[in-house]
N, C-alpha and C positions, 0 to 999 in steps of 0.2 A: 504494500500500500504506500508506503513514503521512502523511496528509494532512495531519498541523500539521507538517510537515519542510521547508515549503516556500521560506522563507528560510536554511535551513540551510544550510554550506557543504559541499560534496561529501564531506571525510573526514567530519562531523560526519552526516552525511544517511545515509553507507554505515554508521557503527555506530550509529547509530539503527536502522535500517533490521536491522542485525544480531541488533540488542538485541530489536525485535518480534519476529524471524522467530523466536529461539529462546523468546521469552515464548510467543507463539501455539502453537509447536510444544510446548513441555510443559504448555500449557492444553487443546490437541486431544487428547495422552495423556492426559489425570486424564479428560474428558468420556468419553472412548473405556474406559477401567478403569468410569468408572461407570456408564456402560449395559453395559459383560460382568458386572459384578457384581449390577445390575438384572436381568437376562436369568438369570444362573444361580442369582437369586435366588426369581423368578416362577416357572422350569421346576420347579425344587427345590420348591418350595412345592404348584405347582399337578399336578404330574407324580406326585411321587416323594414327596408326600404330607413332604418336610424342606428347608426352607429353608435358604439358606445361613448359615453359621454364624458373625455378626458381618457380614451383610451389610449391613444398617442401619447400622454404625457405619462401615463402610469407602465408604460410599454420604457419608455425612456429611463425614465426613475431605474426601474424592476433593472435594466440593462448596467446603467453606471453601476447600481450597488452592484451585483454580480462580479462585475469587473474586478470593484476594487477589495469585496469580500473573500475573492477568490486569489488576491495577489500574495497574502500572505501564506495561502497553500502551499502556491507555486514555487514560493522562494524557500520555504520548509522540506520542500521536495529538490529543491534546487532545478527546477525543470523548465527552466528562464529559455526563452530562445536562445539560439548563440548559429552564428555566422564564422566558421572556421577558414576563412579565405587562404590567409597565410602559415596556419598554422602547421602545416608540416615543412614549412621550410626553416622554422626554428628547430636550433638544436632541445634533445631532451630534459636537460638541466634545466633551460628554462620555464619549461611549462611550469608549474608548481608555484612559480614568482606568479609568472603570467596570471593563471588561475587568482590566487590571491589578491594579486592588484586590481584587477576587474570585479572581483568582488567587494573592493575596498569602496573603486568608484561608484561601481554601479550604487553601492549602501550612499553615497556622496548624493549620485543625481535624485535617489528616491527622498533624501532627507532633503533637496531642494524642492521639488514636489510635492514632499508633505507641507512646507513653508510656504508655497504660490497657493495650493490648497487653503488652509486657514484665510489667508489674506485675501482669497476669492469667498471663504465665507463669512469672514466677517464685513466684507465691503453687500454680501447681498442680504447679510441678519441688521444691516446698520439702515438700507432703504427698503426690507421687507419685502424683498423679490417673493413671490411665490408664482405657483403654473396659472397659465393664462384661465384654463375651465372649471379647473377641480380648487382652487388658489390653496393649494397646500405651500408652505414654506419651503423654500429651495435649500438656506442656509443648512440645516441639520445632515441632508445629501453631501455636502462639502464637505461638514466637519465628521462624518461618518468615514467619509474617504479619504480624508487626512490622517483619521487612526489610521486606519488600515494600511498605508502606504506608509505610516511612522512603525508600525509594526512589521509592516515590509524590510525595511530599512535596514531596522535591525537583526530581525534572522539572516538578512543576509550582509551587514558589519558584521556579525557573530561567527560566520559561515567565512569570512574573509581573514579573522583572525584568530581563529581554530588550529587547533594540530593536527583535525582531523584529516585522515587520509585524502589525497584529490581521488 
């Protein structure tokens, strides 16, 4: 199930392990809300001749959290895309720096992300942005994503200055 867990120690492995199950589990709900609301969206529309009302914006919502619900899986699993252009024209020694450094930055750009985050939500909690049909508050969408991308961050600063095996 969490394939970068493999040097982990058994307590650290089972809440890891914890940590995915409920990540994946409230990423499988928001997928599942956005295809019923896809669904009673299309019948509505295509059926009964009225669309659901704020289905596009709860379709949207449902999407970012997923997104950002699911980032901190990914980087627990360490299962991040990666682009290996050059890499095998380095020699062996270096990969293991390599590895590390990338993971130092990448923890860098997500901790700058977590920061435009916050400051995009408190600039829309400060004029009370909310959706145009349903007027739910946008701000909390922000600050939701902001955790999640600060806890991104850091599994993977943790993952960058680890012993653990690459």
């Amino acid at each position: 199930m969490s394939g970068g867990n493999t040097g982990a120690k058994p307590d650290q492995r089972r809440a890891t392990d914890g940590a995915h199950l409920v990540l994946s589990v409230m990423c499988g709900v928001m997928l599942f809300g956005m295809m019923f609301v896809t669904l009673i969206d299309v019948l509505g529309r295509y059926i009964f001749n009225s669309p659901l009302q704020g289905g596009t914006e709860l379709t949207a919502m449902l999407l970012v959290s997923t997104i950002f619900v699911g980032l901190p899986a990914v980087c627990l699993d360490e299962e991040n895309v990666t682009v290996d252009l050059l890499v095998g024209f380095f020699p062996a020694w270096i990969h293991p720096l390599r590895i590390r450094l990338i993971r130092i930055l990448s923890a860098g750009v997500l901790a700058v992300v977590t920061w435009r985050l916050v400051e995009h939500g408190q600039a829309l909690s400060s004029y009370g942005e909310t959706t145009v049909s349903l007027h739910i508050p946008v701000a909390p969408f922000a600050y939701v994503c902001a955790v999640c991308t600060a806890i991104a961050a850091l599994i993977t600063f943790r993952h960058g200055v680890s012993r653990r095996p690459f």
